[in-house]
N, C-alpha and C positions, 0 to 999 in steps of 0.2 A: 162324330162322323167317321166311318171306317170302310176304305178300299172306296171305290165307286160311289159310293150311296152320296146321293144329295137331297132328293124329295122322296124315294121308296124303293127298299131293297126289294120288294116284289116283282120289281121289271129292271132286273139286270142277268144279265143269261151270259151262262155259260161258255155259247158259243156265240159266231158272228150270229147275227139275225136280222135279217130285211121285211122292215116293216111300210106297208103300203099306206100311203095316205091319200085321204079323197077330202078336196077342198069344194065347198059350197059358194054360191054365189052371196055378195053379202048386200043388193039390196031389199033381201026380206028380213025381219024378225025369226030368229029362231035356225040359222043357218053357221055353218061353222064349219068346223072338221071331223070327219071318221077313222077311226085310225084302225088297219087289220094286219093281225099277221099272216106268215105263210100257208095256214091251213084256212082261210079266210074267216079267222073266229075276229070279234071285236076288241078291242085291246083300249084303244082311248076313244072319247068322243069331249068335242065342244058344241052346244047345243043353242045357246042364248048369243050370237055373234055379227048381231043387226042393227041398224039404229034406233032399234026398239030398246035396247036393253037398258036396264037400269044406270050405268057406269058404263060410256063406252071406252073410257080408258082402262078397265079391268077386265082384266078377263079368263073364265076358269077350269083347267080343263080336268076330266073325271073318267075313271074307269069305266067296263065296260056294266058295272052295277048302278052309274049315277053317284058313286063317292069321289066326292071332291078331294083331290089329291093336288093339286097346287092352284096360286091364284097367279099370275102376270100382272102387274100394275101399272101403268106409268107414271114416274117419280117425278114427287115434287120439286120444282129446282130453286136453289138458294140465287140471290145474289151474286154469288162469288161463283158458284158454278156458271152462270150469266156470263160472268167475264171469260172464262175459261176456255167457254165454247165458241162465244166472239175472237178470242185469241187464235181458234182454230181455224179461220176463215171463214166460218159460216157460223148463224146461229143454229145450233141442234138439238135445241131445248125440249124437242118432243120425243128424244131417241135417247130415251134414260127411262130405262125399265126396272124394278125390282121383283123376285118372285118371294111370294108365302107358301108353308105349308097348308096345304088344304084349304078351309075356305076363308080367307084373309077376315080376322076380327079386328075390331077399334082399338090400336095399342099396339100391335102384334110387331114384333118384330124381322123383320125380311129376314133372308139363308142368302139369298144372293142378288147381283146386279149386273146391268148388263148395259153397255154406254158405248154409241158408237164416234168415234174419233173421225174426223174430217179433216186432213190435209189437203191441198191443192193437188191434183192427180191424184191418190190416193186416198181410200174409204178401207177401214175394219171394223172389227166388233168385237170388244172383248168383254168378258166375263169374270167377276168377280166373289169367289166365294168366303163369304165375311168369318164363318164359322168354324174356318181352316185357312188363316191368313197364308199369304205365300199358293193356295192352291187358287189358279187363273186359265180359265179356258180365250182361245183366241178364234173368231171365226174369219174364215177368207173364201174369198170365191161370190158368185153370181144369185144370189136368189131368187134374184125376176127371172132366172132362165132355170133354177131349180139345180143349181150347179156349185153346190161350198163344203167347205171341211172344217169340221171343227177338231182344234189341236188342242193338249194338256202346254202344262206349264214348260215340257220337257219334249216340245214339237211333233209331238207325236200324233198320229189320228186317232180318235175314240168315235166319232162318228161323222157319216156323209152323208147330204141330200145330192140325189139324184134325177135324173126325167124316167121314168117308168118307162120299159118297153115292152110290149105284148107278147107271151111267150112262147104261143102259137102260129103267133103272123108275122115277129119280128119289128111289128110297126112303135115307133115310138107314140106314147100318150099326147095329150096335152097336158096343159103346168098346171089343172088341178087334181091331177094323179101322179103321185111321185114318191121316191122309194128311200126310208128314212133307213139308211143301212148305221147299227149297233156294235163298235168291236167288243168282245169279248169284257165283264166287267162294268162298262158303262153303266149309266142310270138311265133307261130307256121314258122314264116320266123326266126327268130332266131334260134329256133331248128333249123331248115335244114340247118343252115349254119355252125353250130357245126357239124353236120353227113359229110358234104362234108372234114371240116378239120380231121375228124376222121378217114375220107376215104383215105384221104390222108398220115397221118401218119400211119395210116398203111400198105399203098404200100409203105413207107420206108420200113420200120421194114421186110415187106418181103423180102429184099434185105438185111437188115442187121441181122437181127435174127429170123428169121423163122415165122414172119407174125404176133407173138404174142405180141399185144398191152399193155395191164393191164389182172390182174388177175382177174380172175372170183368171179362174186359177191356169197354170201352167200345165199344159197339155201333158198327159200321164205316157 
């Protein structure tokens, strides 16, 4: 693994780059995410993201040609992991992600993990990549409100979820249009695949505590 690259050096750019996402409703089969850049070409899509789908704990997202470029899974938990997250205050048994390259096969083994930590007042999400020990993304900030940053091991930003605002009217979006900003470098298929687990733990937490993911970051 070298510089940036986690799931595909094909989407990591040069410069910043602010990529638009459009989130679908998910009580039909077949509804998901669009992902566009700034010239409004297609960039990612997730298509299969319903309670139709075969594995609704998997899930995968693919270019703009339909090639499966990573899968999201939600991890099995041990026993001991059991204790651990009981230890934490809460059970969080369902917020233990791992991602595959491309289309996750029987055996395969994961590139990364993704486990979100629950103390009393305080929720994160960090990021673990197995294939470069020592290399650890951390996420903070609000994702029911479309509002977080993700930082390297070395605190730094490498990328933001935003609220979209319309650049004509000034009006802000609603939270399923919102603007996945790239620093320079970054793995742009990587980001998205953090947004789809964030997406996801947070339609837990809808069900379990009112939708609220992490606390909001400190006003810029």
């Amino acid at each position: 693994m070298k510089g940036g690259v986690v799931v595909d050096d094909g989407f990591i750019y040069a410069q910043e780059t602010h990529l638009t996402v459009l989130k679908t409703s998910l009580f039909f089969a077949n509804d998901g995410f669009t992902v566009y850049d700034c010239k409004g070409e297609l960039v990612f899509r997730v298509d299969s993201y319903g309670p139709d789908t075969r594995d609704r704990d998997e899930i995968v997202l693919m270019d703009a040609h339909g090639k499966c470029l990573l899968t999201v899974r939600r991890k099995r938990v041990s026993l001991i992991d059991m204790v651990f997250d009981f230890d934490e205050q809460r059970p969080s048994l369902h917020q233990r992600w791992e991602g595959f390259v491309g289309e996750r096969m029987e055996g395969q083994k994961p590139i990364f993990s993704v486990r979100r930590s629950s103390i009393i007042g305080r929720s994160s999400v960090t990021v673990e990549i197995y294939e470069n020990p020592g290399e650890e993304y951390q996420i903070e900030g609000n994702f029911a409100q479309r509002c977080c940053t993700i930082f390297n091991a070395m605190k730094e930003s490498v990328a933001e979820i935003r609220r979209k605002v319309d650049a004509s009217t000034q009006v802000m979006l609603g939270k399923d249009v919102f603007s996945l900003r790239l620093k320079p470098g970054f793995d742009g298929a990587f980001a998205m695949g953090l947004v789809l687990v964030l997406d996801q733990i947070n339609g837990d937490d809808d069900v379990e505590d009112n939708g609220v993911l992490m606390d909001p970051p400190t006003e810029e």
